[in-house]
MILO-485397 format. One record per residue (C-alpha): residue in one letter; x, z, y. Coordinates in pm, 1 decimal, padded with zeros to 6 digits. Last residue first. Layout:
MILO-485397
+------+----------+----------+----------+
! type !     east !       up !    north !
+------+----------+----------+----------+
!    A !        X !        Z !        Y !
...
+------+----------+----------+----------+
END
This chain:
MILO-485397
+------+----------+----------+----------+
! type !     east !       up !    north !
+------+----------+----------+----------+
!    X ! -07458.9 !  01198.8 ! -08354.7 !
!    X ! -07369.8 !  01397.1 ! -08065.3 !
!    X ! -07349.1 !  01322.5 ! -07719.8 !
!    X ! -07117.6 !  01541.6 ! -07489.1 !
!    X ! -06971.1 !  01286.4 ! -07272.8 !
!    X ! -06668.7 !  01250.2 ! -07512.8 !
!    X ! -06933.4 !  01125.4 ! -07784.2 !
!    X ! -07045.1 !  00825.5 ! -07557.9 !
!    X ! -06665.0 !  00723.0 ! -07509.3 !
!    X ! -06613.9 !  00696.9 ! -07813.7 !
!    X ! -06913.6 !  00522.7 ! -07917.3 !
!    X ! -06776.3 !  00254.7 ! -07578.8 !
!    X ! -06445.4 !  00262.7 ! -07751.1 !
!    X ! -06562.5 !  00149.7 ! -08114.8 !
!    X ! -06777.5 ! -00149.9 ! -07936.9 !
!    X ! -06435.7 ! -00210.7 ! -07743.8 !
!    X ! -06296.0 ! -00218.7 ! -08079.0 !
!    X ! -06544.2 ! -00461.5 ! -08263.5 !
!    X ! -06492.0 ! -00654.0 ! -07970.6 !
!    X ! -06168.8 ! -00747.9 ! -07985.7 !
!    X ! -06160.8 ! -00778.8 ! -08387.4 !
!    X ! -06400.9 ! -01047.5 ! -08320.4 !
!    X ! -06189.5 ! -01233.2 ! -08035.5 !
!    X ! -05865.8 ! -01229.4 ! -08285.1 !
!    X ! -06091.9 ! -01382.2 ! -08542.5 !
!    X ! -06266.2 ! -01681.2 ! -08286.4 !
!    X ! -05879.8 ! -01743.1 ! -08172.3 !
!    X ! -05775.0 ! -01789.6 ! -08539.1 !
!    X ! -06065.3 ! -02025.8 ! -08635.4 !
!    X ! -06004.7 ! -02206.7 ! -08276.5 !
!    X ! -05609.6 ! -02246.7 ! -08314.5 !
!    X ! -05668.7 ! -02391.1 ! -08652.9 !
!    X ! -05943.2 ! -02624.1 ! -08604.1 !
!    X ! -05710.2 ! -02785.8 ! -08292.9 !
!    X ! -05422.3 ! -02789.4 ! -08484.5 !
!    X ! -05637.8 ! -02954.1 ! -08738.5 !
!    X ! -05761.1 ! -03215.3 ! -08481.6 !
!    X ! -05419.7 ! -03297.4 ! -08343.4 !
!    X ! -05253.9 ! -03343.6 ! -08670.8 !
!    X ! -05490.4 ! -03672.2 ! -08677.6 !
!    X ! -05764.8 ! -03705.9 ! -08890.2 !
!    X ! -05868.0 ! -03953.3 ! -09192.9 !
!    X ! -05517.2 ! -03918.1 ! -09387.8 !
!    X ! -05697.9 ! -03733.9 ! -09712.3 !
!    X ! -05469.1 ! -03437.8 ! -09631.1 !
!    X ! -05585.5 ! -03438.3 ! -09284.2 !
!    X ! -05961.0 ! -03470.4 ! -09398.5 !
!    X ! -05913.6 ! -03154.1 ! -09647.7 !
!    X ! -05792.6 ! -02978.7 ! -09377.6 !
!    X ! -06040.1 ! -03052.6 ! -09157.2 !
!    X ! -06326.2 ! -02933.4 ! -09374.8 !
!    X ! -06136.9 ! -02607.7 ! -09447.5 !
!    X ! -06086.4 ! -02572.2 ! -09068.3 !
!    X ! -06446.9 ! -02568.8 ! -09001.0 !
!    X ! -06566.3 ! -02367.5 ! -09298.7 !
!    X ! -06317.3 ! -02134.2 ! -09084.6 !
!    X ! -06475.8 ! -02189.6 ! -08743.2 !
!    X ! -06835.4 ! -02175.8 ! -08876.7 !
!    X ! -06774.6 ! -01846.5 ! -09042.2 !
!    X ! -06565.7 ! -01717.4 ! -08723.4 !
!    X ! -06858.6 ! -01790.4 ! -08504.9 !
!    X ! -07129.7 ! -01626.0 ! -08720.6 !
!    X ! -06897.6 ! -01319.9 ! -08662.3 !
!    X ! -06866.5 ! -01369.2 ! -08263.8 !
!    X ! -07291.7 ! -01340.2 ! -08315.9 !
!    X ! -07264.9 ! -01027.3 ! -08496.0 !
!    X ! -06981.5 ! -00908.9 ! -08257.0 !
!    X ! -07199.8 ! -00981.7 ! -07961.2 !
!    X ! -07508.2 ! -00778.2 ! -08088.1 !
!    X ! -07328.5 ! -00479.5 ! -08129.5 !
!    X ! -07150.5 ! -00551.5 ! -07812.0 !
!    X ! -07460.6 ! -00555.2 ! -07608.9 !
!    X ! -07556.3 ! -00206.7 ! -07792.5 !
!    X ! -07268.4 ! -00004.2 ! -07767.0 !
!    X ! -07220.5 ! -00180.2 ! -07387.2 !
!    X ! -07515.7 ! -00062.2 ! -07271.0 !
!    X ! -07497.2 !  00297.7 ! -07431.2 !
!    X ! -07151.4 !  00292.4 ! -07275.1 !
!    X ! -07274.5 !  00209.5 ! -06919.9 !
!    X ! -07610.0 !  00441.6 ! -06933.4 !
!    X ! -07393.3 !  00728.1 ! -07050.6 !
!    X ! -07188.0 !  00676.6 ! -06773.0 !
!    X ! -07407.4 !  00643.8 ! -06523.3 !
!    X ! -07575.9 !  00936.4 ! -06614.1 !
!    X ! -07244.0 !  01132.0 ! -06614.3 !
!    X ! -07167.5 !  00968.8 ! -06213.4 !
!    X ! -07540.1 !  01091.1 ! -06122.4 !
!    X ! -07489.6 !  01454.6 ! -06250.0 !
!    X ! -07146.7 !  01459.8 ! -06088.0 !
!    X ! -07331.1 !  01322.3 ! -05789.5 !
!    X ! -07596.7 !  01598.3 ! -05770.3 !
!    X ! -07342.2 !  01879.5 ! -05873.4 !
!    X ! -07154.7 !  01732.0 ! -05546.7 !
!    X ! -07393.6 !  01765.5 ! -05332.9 !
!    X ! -07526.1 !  02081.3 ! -05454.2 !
!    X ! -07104.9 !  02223.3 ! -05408.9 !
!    X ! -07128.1 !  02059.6 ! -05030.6 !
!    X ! -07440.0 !  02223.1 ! -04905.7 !
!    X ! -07325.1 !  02560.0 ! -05041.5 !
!    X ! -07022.2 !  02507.5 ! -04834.0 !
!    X ! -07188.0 !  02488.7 ! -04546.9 !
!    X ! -07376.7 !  02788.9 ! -04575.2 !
!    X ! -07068.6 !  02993.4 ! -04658.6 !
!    X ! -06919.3 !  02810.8 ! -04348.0 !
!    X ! -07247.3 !  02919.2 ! -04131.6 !
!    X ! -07216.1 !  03256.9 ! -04276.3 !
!    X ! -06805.9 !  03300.1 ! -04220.2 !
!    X ! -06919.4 !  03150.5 ! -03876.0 !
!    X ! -07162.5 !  03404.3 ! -03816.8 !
!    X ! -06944.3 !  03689.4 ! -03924.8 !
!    X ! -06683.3 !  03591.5 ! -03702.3 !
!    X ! -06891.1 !  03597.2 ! -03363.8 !
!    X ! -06665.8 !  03753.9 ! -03133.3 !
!    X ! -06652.0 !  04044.8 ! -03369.6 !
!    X ! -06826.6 !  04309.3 ! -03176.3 !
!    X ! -07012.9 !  04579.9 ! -03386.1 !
!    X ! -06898.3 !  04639.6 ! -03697.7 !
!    X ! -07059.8 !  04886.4 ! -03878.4 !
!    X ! -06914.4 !  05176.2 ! -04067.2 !
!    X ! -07058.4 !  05474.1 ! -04201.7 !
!    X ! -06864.6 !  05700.1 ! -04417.8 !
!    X ! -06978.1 !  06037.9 ! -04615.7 !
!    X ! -06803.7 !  06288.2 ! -04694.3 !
!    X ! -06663.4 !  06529.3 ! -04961.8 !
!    X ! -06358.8 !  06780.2 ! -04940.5 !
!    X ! -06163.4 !  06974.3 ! -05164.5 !
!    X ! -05910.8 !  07319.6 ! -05190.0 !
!    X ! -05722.7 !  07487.7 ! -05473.5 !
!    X ! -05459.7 !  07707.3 ! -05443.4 !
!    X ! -05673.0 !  08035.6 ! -05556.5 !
!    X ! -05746.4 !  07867.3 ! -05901.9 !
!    X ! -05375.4 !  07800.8 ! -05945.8 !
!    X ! -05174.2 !  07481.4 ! -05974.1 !
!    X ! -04904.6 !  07631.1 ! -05697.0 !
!    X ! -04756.7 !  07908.8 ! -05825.1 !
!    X ! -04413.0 !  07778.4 ! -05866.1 !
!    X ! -04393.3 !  07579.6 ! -05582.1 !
!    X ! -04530.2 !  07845.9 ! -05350.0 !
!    X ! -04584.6 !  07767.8 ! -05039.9 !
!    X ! -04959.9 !  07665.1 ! -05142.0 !
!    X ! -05184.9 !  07357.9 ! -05212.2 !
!    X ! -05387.0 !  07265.7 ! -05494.2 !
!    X ! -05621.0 !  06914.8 ! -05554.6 !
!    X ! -05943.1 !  06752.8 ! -05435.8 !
!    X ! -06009.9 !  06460.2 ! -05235.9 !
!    X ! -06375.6 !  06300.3 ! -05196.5 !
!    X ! -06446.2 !  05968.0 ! -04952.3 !
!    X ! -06799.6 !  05801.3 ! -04979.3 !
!    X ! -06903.8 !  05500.2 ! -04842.3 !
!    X ! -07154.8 !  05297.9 ! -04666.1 !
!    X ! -07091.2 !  04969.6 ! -04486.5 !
!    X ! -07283.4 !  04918.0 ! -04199.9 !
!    X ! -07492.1 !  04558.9 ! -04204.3 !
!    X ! -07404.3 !  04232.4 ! -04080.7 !
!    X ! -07133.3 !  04151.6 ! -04395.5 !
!    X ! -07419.7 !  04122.8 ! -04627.3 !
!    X ! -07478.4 !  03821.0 ! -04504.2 !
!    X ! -07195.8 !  03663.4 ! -04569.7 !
!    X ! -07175.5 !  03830.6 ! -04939.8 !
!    X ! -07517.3 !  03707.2 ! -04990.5 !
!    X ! -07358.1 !  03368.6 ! -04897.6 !
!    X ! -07088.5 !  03377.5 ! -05138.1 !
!    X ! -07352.2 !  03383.1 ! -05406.5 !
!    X ! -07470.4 !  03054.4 ! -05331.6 !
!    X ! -07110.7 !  02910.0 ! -05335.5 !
!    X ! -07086.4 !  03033.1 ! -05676.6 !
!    X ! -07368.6 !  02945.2 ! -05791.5 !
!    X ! -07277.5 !  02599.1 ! -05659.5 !
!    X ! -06959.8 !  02616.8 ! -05826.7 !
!    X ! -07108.4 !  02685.2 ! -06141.7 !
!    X ! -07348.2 !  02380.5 ! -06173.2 !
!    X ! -07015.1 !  02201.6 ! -06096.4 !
!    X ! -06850.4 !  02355.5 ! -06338.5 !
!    X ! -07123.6 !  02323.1 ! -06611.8 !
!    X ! -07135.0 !  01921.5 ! -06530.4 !
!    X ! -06818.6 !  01858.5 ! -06567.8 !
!    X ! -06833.4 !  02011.6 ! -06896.9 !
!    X ! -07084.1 !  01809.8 ! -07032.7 !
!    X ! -07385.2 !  02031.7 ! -07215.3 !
!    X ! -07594.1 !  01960.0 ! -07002.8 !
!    X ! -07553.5 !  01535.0 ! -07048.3 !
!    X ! -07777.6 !  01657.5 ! -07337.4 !
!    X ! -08079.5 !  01780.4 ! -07148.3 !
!    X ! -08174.5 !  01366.3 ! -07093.4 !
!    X ! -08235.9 !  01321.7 ! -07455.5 !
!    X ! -08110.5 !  01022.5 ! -07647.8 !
!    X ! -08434.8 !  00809.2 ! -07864.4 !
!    X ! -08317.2 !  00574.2 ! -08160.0 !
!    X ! -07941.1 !  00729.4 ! -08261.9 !
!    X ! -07697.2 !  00501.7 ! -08184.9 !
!    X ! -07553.6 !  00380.9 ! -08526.0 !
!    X ! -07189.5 !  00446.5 ! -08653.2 !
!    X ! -06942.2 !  00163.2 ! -08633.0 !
!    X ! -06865.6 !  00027.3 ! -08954.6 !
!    X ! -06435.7 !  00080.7 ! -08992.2 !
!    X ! -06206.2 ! -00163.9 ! -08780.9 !
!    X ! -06038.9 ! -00214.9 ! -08996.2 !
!    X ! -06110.2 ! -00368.3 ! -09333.6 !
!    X ! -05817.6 ! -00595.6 ! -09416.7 !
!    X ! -05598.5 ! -00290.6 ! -09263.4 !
!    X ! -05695.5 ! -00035.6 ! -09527.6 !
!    X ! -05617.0 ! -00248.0 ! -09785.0 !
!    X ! -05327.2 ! -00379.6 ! -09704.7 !
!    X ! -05144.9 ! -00009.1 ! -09625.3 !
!    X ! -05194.7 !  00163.5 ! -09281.3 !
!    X ! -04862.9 !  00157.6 ! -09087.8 !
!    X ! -04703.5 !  00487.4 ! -09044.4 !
!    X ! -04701.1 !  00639.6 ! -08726.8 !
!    X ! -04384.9 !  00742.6 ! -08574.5 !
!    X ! -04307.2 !  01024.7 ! -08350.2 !
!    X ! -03940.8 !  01150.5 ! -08241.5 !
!    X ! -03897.5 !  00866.7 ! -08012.6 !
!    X ! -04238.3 !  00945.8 ! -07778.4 !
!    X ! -04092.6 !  01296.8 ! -07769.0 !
!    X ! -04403.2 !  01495.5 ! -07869.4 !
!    X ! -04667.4 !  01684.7 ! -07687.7 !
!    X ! -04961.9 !  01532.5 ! -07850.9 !
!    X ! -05060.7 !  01293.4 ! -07575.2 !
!    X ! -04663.6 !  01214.3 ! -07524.4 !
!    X ! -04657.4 !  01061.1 ! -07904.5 !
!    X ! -04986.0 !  00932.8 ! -07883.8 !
!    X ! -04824.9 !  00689.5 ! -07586.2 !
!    X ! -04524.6 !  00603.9 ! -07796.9 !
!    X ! -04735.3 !  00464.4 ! -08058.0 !
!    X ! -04898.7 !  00254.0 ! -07822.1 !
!    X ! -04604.6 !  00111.7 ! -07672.9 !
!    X ! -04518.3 !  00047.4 ! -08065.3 !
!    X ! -04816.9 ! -00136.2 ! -08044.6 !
!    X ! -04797.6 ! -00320.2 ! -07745.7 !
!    X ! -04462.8 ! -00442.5 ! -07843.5 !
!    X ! -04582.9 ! -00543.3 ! -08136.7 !
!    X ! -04859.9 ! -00778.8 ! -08023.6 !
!    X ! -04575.6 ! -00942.1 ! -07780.9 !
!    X ! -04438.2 ! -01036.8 ! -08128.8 !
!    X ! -04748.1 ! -01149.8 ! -08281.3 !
!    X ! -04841.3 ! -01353.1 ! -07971.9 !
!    X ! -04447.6 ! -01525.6 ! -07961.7 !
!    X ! -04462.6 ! -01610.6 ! -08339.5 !
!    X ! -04824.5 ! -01769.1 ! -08271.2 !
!    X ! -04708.2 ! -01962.6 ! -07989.6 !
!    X ! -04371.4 ! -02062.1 ! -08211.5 !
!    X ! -04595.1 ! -02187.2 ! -08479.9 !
!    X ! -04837.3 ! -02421.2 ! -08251.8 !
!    X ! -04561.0 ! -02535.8 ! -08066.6 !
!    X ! -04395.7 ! -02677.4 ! -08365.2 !
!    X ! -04717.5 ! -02841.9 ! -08498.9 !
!    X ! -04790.5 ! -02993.7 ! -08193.8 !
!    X ! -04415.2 ! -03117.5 ! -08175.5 !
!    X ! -04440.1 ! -03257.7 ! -08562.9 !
!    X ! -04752.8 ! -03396.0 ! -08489.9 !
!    X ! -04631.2 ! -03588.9 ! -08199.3 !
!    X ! -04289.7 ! -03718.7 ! -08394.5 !
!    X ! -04565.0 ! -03934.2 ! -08549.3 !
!    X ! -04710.0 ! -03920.2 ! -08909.2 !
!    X ! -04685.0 ! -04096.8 ! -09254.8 !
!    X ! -04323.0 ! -04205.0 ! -09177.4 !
!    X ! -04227.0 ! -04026.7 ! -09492.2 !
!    X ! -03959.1 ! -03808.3 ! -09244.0 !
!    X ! -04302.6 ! -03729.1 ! -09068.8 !
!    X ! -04524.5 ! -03647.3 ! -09353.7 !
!    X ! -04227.0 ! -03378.3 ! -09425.6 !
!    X ! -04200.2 ! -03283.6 ! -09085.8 !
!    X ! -04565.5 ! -03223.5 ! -09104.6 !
!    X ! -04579.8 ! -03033.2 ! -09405.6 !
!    X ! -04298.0 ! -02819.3 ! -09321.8 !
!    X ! -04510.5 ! -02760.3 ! -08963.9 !
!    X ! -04790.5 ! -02639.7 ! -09152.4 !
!    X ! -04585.9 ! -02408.6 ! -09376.7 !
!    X ! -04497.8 ! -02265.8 ! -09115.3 !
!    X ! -04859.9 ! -02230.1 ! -08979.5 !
!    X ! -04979.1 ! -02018.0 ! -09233.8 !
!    X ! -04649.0 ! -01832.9 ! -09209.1 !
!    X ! -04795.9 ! -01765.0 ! -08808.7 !
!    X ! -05140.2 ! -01734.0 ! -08959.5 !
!    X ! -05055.7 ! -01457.2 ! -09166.9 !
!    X ! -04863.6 ! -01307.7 ! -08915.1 !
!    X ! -05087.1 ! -01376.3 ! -08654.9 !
!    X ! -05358.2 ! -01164.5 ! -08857.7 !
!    X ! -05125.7 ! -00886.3 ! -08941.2 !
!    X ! -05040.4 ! -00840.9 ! -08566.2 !
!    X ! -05397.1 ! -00835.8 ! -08441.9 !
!    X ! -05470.8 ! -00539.7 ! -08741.2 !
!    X ! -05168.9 ! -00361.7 ! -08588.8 !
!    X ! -05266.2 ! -00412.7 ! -08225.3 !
!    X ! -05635.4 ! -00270.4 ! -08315.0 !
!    X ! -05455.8 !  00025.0 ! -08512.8 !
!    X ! -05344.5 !  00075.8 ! -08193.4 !
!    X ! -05605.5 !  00045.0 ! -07988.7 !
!    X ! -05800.7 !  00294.5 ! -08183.4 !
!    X ! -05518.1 !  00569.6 ! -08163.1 !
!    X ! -05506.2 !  00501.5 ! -07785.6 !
!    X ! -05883.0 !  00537.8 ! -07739.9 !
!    X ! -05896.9 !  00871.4 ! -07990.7 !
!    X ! -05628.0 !  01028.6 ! -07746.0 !
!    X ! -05808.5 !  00940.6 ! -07485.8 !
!    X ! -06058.1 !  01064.1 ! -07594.3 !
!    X ! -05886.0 !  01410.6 ! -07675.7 !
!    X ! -05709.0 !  01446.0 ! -07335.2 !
!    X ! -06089.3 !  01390.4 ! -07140.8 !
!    X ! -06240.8 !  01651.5 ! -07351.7 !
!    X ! -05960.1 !  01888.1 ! -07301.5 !
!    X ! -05956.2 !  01833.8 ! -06908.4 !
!    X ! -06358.3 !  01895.7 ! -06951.5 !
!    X ! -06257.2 !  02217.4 ! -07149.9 !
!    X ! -06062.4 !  02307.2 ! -06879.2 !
!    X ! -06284.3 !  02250.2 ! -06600.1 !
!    X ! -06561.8 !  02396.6 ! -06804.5 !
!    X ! -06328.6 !  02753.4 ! -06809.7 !
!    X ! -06260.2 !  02731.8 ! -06429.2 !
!    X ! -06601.5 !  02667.1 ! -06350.2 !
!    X ! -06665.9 !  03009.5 ! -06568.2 !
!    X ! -06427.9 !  03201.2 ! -06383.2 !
!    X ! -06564.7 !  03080.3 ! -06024.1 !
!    X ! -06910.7 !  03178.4 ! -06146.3 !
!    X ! -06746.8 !  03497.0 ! -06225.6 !
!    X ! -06549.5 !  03559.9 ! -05884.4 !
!    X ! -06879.4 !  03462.5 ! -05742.8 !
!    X ! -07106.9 !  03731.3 ! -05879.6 !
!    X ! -06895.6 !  03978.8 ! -05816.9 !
!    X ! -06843.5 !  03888.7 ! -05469.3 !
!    X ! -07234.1 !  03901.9 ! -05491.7 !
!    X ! -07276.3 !  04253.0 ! -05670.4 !
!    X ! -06991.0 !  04368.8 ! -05420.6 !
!    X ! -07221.6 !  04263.1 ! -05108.5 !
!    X ! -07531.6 !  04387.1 ! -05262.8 !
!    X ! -07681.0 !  04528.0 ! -04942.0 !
!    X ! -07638.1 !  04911.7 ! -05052.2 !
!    X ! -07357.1 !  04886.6 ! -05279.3 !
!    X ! -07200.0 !  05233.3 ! -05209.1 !
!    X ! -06869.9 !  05239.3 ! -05158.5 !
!    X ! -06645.4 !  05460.5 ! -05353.9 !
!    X ! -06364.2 !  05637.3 ! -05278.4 !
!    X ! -06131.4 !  05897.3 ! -05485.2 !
!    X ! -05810.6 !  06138.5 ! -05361.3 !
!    X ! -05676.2 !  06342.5 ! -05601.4 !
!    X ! -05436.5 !  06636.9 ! -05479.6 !
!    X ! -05102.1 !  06799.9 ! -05505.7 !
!    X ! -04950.3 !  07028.7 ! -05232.1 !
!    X ! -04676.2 !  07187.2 ! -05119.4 !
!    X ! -04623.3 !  07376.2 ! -04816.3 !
!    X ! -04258.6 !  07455.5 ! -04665.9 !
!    X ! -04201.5 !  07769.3 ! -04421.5 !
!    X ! -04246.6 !  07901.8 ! -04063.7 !
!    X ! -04563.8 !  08123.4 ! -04118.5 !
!    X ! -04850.9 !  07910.4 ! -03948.7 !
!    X ! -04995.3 !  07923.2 ! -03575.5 !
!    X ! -04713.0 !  08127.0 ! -03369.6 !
!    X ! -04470.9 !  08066.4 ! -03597.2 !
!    X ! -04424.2 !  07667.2 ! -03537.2 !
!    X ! -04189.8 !  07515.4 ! -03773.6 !
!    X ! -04447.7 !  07401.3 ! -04050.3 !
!    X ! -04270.2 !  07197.2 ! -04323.2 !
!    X ! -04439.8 !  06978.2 ! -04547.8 !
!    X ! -04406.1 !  06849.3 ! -04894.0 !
!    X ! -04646.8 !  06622.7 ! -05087.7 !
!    X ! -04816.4 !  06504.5 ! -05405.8 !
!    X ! -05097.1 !  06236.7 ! -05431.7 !
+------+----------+----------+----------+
END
């Protein structure tokens, strides 16, 4: 600090100006821990901070893996009504054929009709959803949903999606939902919270503190940082407040209370992650065994449909029954590739909540 006074009365002082530099310092001495527990809190308050980012990162990049899944999903669906939409073109060219022949009614020729134009309809509502898709990774990663486009995957690659799911491992430990963000923060809030009530406390007893200033002082500007100019001080502080009508006791009670709410939330934030993991690890497993069965399906459905086919170009069955035989071969695929993606989505979802395999 650096001043300038003036003393006008001659009777006490010479009249004249004073100058004077000095260094003020304070420091309180931690007696009851009250800065060690603000301290305390400001860093549990840090680190929640940190896990609630990470656990907004978490949640960003499954979803992110969720919307990539679903739509290579509505690619794979599109190539399969494609194939069964020119599949069932050539159906209904058949039929009209047979028809102008007067092998078979105007009947077949309207089943067959609205059996290609359904098809044509799904695989165009099919990709809508996936450009929709598209344009959904697009914002996820920051881009203009226009200026992003994902290439389709080539023949190959599409025939075999989805990929083999990885296997759950046998036995899943308990300590690993630790390691879930939302589960650090709210472990940190309540340390937090707890620590705010040491500073509460602390709060009903004197503050202690200690006040030093040094520095020069003289009338003489140009003489004034000199050995003979200098002065100092040291002293103690003791403050206590005595009468507050009762302030500190509700800042303890509202600590208090607040510590109540942050356990009751880690609790239910612990609860919520079991849940989850319990959900997903249901659903990896009940869909495992749902696909396999959905896949003996699809082999019956299709040795189905050859069999028909055979019988409709031998003249023993109706349109009507191959329609039939085609819409369930191609309905028992579509459900297949539905759940081997929703089994893909629940061992995505698993590894977002902090499991590894």
């Amino acid at each position: 600090n650096a001043g300038v006074g003036r003393s006008a009365n001659q009777l006490t002082s010479p009249k004249g100006t004073s100058y004077s530099v000095s260094t003020p310092l304070t420091w309180e001495l931690d007696v009851w821990g009250r800065l060690d527990a603000q301290a305390s809190a400001a860093q549990a308050g840090l680190q929640a901070s940190q896990e609630d980012l990470a656990a907004a990162r978490l949640s960003l990049q499954t979803t992110l893996v969720q919307t990539y899944l679903s739509l290579r999903t509505a690619e794979r669906q599109e190539a399969v009504l494609r194939a069964a939409e020119a599949a069932y073109q050539r159906f209904l060219t058949l039929t009209q054929y047979r028809y102008e022949a007067g092998v078979v009614s105007a009947s077949d020729v309207a089943q067959a009709q609205t059996q290609y134009k359904t098809t044509q309809a799904q695989r165009i509502e099919v990709g809508t959803q996936r450009a929709q898709l598209e344009h959904a990774v697009a914002v996820l990663v920051g881009q203009s949903p226009s200026g992003l486009r994902l290439p389709a995957l080539s023949e190959q690659a599409l025939a075999n999606w989805p990929p083999a799911v990885p296997e759950l491992p046998a036995l899943i430990p308990a300590t690993v939902l630790e390691k879930r963000p939302d589960i650090q923060a709210a472990k940190r809030r309540v340390e937090a919270a707890n620590a705010q009530i040491g500073v509460a406390r602390a709060a009903f007893f004197p503050t202690v503190s200690f006040a030093a200033n040094a520095g020069y002082r003289n009338t003489d500007l140009s003489n004034l940082i000199n050995a003979s100019n200098q002065f100092w001080s040291i002293g103690p502080t003791l403050a206590l407040s005595l009468f507050d009508g009762g302030q500190r006791r509700a800042a303890r009670a509202q600590a208090e209370a607040v510590l109540d709410q942050a356990v009751a939330n880690y609790r239910q934030t612990v609860l919520t992650s079991f849940q989850d993991i319990e959900d997903n690890l249901v659903a990896a497993v009940q869909l495992k065994d749902q696909a396999q069965a959905q896949q003996e399906a699809l082999d019956a459905a299709q040795k189905n449909l050859a069999i028909t086919q055979a019988q409709y170009q031998a003249g023993t069955l109706s349109a009507l029954n191959l329609v039939l035989a085609q819409t369930t071969a191609l309905s028992a695929q579509r459900t297949l590739l539905d759940l081997q993606t929703r089994r893909w989505l629940a061992h995505n979802k698993l590894m977002g909540s902090g499991l590894e395999f």
